[in-house]
Every structure is written in C-alpha cells, then in structure tokens.
MDTraj code that builds the backbone (N, CA, C; nanometers):
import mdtraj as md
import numpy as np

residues = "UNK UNK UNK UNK UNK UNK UNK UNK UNK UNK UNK UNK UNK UNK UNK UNK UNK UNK UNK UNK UNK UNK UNK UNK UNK UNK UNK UNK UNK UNK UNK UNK UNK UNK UNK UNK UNK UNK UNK UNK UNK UNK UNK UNK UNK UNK UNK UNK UNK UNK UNK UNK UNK UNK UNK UNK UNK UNK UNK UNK UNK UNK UNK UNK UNK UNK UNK UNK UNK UNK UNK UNK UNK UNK UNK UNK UNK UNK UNK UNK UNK UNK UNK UNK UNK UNK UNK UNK UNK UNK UNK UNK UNK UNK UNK UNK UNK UNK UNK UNK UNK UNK UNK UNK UNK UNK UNK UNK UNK UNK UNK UNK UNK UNK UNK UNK UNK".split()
xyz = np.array([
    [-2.4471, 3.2629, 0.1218],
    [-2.3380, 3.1880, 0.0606],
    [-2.2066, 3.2277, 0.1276],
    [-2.1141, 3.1424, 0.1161],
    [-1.9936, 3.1721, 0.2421],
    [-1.8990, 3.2017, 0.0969],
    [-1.8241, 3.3012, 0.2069],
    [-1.7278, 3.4100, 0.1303],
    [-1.5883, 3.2808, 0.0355],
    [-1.5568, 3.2832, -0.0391],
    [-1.4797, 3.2309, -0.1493],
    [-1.3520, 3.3265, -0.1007],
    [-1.2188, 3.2287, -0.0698],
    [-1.0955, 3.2780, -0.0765],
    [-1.0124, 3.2800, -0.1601],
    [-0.9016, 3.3635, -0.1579],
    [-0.8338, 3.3772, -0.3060],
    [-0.7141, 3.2191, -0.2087],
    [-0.6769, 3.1589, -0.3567],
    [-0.6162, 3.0789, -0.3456],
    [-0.4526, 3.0801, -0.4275],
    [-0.3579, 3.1047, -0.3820],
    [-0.2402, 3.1600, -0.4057],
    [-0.1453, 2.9988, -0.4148],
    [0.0010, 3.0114, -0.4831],
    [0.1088, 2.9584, -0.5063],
    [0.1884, 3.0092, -0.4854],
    [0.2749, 3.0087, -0.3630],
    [0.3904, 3.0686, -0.2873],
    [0.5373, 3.0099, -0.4508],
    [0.6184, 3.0772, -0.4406],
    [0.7098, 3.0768, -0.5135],
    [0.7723, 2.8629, -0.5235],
    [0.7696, 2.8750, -0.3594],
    [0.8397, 2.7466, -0.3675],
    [0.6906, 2.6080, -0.4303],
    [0.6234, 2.6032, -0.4076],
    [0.4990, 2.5135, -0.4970],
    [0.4749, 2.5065, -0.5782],
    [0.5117, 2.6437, -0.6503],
    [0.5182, 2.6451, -0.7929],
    [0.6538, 2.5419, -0.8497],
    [0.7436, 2.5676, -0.8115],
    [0.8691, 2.5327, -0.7887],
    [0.8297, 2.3372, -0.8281],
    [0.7751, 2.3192, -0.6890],
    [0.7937, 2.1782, -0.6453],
    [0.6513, 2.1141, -0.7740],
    [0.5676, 2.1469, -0.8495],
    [0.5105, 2.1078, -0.9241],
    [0.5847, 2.1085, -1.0464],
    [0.6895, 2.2277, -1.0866],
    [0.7695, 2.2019, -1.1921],
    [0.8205, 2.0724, -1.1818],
    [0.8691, 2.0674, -1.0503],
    [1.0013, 1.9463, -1.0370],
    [0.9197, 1.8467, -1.0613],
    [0.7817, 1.8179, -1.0161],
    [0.7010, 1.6806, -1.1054],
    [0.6986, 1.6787, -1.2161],
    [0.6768, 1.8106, -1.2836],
    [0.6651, 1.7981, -1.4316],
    [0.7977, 1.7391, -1.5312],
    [0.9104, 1.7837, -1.4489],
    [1.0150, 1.7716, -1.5076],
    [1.1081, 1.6102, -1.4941],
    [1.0586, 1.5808, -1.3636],
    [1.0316, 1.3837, -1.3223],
    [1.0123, 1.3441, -1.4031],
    [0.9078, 1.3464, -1.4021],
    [0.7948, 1.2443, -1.4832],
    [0.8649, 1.2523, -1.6559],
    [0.8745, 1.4135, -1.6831],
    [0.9249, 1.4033, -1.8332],
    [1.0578, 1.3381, -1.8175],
    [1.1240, 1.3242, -1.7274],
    [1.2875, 1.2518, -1.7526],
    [1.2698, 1.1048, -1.7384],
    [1.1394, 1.0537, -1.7483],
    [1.1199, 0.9613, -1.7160],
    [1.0541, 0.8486, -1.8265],
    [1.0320, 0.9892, -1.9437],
    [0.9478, 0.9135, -2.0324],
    [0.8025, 0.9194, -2.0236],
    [0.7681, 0.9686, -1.9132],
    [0.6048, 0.9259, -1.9351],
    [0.5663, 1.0936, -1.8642],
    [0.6233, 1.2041, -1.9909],
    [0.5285, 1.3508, -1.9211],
    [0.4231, 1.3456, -1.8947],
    [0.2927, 1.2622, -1.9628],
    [0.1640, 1.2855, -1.9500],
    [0.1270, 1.2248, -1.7914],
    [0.1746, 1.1573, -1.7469],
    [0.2117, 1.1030, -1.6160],
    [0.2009, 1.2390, -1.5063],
    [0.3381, 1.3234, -1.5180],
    [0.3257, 1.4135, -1.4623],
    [0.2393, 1.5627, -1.4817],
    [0.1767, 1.5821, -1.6195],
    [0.0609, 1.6318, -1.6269],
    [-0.0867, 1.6306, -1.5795],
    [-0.0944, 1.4822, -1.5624],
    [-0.2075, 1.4520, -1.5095],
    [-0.2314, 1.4810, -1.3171],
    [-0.0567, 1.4115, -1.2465],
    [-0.0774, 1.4536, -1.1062],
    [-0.0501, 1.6113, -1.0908],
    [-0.0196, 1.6573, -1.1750],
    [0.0047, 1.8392, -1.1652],
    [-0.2017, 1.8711, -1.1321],
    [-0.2539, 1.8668, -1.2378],
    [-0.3805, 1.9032, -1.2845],
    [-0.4199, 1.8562, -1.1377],
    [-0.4246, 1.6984, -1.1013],
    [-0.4676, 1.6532, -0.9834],
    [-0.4684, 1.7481, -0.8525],
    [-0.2881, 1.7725, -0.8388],
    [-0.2907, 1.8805, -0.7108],
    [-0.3999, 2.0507, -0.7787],
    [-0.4086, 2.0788, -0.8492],
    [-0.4563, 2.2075, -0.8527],
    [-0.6259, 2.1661, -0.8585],
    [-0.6750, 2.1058, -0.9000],
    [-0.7815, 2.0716, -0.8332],
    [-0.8322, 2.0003, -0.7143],
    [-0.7263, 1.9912, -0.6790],
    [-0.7688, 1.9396, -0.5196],
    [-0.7652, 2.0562, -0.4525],
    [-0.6704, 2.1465, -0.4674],
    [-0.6790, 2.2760, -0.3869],
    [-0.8088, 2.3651, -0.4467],
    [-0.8003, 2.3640, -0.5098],
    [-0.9466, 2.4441, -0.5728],
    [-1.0346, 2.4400, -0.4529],
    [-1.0447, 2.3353, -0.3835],
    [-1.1644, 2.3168, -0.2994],
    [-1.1497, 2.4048, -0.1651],
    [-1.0110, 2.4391, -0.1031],
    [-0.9751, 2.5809, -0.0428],
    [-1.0539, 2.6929, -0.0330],
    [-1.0827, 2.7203, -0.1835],
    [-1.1710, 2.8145, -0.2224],
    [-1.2743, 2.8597, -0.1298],
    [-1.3676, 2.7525, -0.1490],
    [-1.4412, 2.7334, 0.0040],
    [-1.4473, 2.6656, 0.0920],
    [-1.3405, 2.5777, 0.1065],
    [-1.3348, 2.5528, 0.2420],
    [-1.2138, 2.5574, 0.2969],
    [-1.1335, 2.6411, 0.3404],
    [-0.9534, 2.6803, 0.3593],
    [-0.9564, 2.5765, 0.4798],
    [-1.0419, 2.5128, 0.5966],
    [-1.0251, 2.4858, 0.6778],
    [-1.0216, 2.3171, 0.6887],
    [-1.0646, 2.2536, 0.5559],
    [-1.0698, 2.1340, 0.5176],
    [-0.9441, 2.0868, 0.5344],
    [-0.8239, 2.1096, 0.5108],
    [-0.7318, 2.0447, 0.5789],
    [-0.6894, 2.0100, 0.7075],
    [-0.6067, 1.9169, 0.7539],
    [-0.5571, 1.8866, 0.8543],
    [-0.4154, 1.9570, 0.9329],
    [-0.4531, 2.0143, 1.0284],
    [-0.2931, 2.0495, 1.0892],
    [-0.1772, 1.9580, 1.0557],
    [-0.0614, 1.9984, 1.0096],
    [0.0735, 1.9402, 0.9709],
    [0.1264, 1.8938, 1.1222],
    [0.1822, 1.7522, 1.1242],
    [0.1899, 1.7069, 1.2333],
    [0.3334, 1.7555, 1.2377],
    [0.3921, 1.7661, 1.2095],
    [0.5604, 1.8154, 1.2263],
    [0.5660, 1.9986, 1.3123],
    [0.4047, 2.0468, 1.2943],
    [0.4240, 2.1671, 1.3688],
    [0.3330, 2.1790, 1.4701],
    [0.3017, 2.2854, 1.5502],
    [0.2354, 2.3215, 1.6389],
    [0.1541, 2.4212, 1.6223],
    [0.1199, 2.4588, 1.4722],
    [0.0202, 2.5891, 1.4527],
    [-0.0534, 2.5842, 1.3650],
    [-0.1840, 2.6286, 1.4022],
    [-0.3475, 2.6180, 1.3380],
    [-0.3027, 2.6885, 1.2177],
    [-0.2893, 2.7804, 1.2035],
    [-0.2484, 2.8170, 1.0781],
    [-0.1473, 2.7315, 0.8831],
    [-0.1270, 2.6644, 0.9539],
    [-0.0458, 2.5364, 0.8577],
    [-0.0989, 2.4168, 0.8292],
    [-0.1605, 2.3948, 0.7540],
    [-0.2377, 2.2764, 0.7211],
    [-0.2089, 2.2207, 0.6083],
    [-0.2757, 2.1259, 0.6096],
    [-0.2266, 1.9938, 0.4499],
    [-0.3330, 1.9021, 0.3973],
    [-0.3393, 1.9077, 0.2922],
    [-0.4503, 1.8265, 0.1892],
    [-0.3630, 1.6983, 0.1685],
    [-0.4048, 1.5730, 0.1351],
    [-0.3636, 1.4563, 0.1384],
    [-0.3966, 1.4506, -0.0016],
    [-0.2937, 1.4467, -0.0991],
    [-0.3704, 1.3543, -0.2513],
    [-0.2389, 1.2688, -0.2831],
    [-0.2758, 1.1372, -0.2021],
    [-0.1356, 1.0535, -0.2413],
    [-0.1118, 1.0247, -0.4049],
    [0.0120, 1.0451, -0.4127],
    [0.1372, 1.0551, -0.3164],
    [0.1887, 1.1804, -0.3131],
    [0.0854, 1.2702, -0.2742],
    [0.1246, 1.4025, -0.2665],
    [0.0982, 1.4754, -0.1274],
    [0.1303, 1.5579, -0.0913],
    [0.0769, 1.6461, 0.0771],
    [0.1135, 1.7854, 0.0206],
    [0.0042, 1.8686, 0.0330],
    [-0.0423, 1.9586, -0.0375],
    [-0.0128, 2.0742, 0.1381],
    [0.0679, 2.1035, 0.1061],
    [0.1096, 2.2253, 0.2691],
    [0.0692, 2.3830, 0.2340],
    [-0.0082, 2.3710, 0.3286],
    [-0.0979, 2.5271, 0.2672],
    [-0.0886, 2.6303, 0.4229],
    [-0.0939, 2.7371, 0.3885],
    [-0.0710, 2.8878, 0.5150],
    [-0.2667, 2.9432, 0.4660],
    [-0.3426, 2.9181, 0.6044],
    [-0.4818, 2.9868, 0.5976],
    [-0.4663, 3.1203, 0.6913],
    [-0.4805, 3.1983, 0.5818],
    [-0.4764, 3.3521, 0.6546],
    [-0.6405, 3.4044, 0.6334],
    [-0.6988, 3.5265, 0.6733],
    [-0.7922, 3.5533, 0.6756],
    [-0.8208, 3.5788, 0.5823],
    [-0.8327, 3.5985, 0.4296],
    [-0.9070, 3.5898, 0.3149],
    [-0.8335, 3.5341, 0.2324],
    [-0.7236, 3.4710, 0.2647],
    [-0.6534, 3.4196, 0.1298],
    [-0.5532, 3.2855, 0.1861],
    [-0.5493, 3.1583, 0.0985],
    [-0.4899, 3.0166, 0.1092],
    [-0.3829, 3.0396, 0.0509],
    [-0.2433, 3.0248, 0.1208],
    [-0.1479, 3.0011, 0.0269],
    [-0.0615, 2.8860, 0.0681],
    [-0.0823, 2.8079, -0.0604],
    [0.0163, 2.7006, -0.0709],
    [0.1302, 2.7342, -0.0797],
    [0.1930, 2.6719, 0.0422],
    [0.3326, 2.6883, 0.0172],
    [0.4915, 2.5608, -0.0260],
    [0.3988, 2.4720, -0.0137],
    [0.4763, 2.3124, -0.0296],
    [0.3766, 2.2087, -0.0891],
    [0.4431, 2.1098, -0.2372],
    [0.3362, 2.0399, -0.2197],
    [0.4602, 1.9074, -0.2610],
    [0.4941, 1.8198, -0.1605],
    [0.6047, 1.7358, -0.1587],
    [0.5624, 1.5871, -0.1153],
    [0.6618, 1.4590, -0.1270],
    [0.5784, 1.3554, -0.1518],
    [0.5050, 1.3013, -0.0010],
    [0.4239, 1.2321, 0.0425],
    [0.3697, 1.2232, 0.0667],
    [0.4678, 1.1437, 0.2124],
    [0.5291, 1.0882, 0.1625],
    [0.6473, 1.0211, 0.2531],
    [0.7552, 1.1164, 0.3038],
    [0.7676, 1.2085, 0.2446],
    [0.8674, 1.3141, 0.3206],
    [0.8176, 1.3973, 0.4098],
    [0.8665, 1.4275, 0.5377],
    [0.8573, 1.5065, 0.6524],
    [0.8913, 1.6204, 0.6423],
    [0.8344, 1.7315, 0.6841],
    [0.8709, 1.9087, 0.7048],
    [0.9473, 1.8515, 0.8261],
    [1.0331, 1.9387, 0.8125],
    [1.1723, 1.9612, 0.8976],
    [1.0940, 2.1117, 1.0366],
    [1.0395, 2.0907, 1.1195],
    [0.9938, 2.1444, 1.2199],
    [1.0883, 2.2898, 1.2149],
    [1.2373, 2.2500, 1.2027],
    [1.3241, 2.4106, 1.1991],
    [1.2998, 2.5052, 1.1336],
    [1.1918, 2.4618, 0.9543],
    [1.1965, 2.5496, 0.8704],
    [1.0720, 2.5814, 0.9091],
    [0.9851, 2.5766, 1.0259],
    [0.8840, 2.6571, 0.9932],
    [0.8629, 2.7858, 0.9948],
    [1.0092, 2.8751, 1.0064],
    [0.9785, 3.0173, 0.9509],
    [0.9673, 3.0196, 0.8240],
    [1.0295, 2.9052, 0.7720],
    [1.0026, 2.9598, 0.5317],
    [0.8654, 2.9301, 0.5478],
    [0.7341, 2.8559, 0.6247],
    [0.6290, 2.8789, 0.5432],
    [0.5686, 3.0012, 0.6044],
    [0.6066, 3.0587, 0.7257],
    [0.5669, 3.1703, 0.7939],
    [0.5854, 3.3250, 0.6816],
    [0.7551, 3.3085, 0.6301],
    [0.7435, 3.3796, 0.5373],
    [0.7318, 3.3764, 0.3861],
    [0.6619, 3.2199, 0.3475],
    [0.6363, 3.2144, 0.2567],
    [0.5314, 3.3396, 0.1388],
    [0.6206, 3.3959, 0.0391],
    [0.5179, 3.4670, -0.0576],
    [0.5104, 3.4014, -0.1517],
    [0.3085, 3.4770, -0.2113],
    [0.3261, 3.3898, -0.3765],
    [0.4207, 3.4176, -0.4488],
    [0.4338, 3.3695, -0.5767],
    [0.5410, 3.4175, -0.6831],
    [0.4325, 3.4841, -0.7591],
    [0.4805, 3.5718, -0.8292],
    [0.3743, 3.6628, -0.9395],
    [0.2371, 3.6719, -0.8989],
    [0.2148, 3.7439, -0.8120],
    [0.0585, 3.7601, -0.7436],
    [0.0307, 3.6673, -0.6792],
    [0.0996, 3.4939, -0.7193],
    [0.0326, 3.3969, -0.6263],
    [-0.0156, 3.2747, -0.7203],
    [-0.0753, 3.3437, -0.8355],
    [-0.1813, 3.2758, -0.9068],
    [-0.0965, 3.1880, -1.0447],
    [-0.1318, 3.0905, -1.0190],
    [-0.1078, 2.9418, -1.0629],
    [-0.1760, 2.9475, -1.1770],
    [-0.1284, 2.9878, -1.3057],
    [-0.2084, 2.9051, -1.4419],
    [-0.2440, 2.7769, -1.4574],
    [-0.3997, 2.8199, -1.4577],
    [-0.4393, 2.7099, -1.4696],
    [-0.5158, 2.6596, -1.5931],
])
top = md.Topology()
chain = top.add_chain()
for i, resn in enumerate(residues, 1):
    res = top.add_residue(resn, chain, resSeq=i)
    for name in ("N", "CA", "C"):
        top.add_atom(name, md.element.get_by_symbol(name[0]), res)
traj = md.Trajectory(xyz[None], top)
C-alpha cells in the first residue's frame, strides 16, 4: 500500500476559504458557501494519496507547485516529500502573479497546518 501524506493548510488558504465563507454569507446564501468550502477540502483529501495528481501551475516553472481544478476554484498546493501543503485556493479565473512565487516557497501551515474538518 503506498505511503499516505500529511495534508496541511498554509495560513493564507485557510484565509482564502474564510473569504468564501464570508462571500457567500454577505450574499445571503451561506449554505452556498458551505457547501464549495466542504467541496475544496474534499477534493484535496485525495493528495493524501496521490500529491502528484495535480497539474503544474502554468504561471511558474517548478515541479514542486501544482493545482487541483474544482471550478470555480484552483486549489494551489507545495508537494514536498511527505507532506502537501496547500497554499492558495483562489478563483479559477485569477492568475498567480509569477513575482510571488517566493510566498508559496515560503509558505507555512497555520496551527500545525491542519484544517478542521
């Protein structure tokens, strides 16, 4: 059976799932943004075992930075050797800015990493 990675939430993803939660509630329809919250954290779940299932981020040049597609979401994840950390999960239409790719280089989790789920 192939080794299971720990799957982490860098400070800023945590961040950017609030800001859905908090959309959607200014919007009238929280359960809206409850449901695509739940969506992104089970889509990453699948990391778990397979960190490599994503696609390289076209805005960079390194194997290490990859992205899950759950429109209208892009799920930006850092694969290190035993552990996935998401570090961006923004809309699906917005572009990483190529300059910041030192914040996901030094992206850390927030509080161990781990995302209540």
């Amino acid at each position: 059976m192939a080794a299971r990675f720990n799957v982490e939430f860098a400070e800023s993803a945590a961040d950017d799932l609030l800001q859905v939660l908090a959309w959607y509630a200014s919007q009238d329809v929280p359960d809206v943004g409850k449901r695509l919250v739940a969506a992104v954290v089970e889509r990453v779940d699948q990391l778990a075992m397979f960190p490599d299932s994503g696609k390289a981020v076209p805005e960079f040049d390194t194997p290490w930075l990859r992205e899950l597609e759950l429109p209208p979401f892009r799920i930006v994840y850092r694969r290190e050797a035993a552990v996935v950390i998401v570090v961006r999960v923004w809309r699906s239409d917005r572009r990483m800015d190529p300059s910041l790719g030192g914040n996901a280089e030094q992206a850390l989790p927030a509080d161990g990493g781990k995302l209540a789920r």
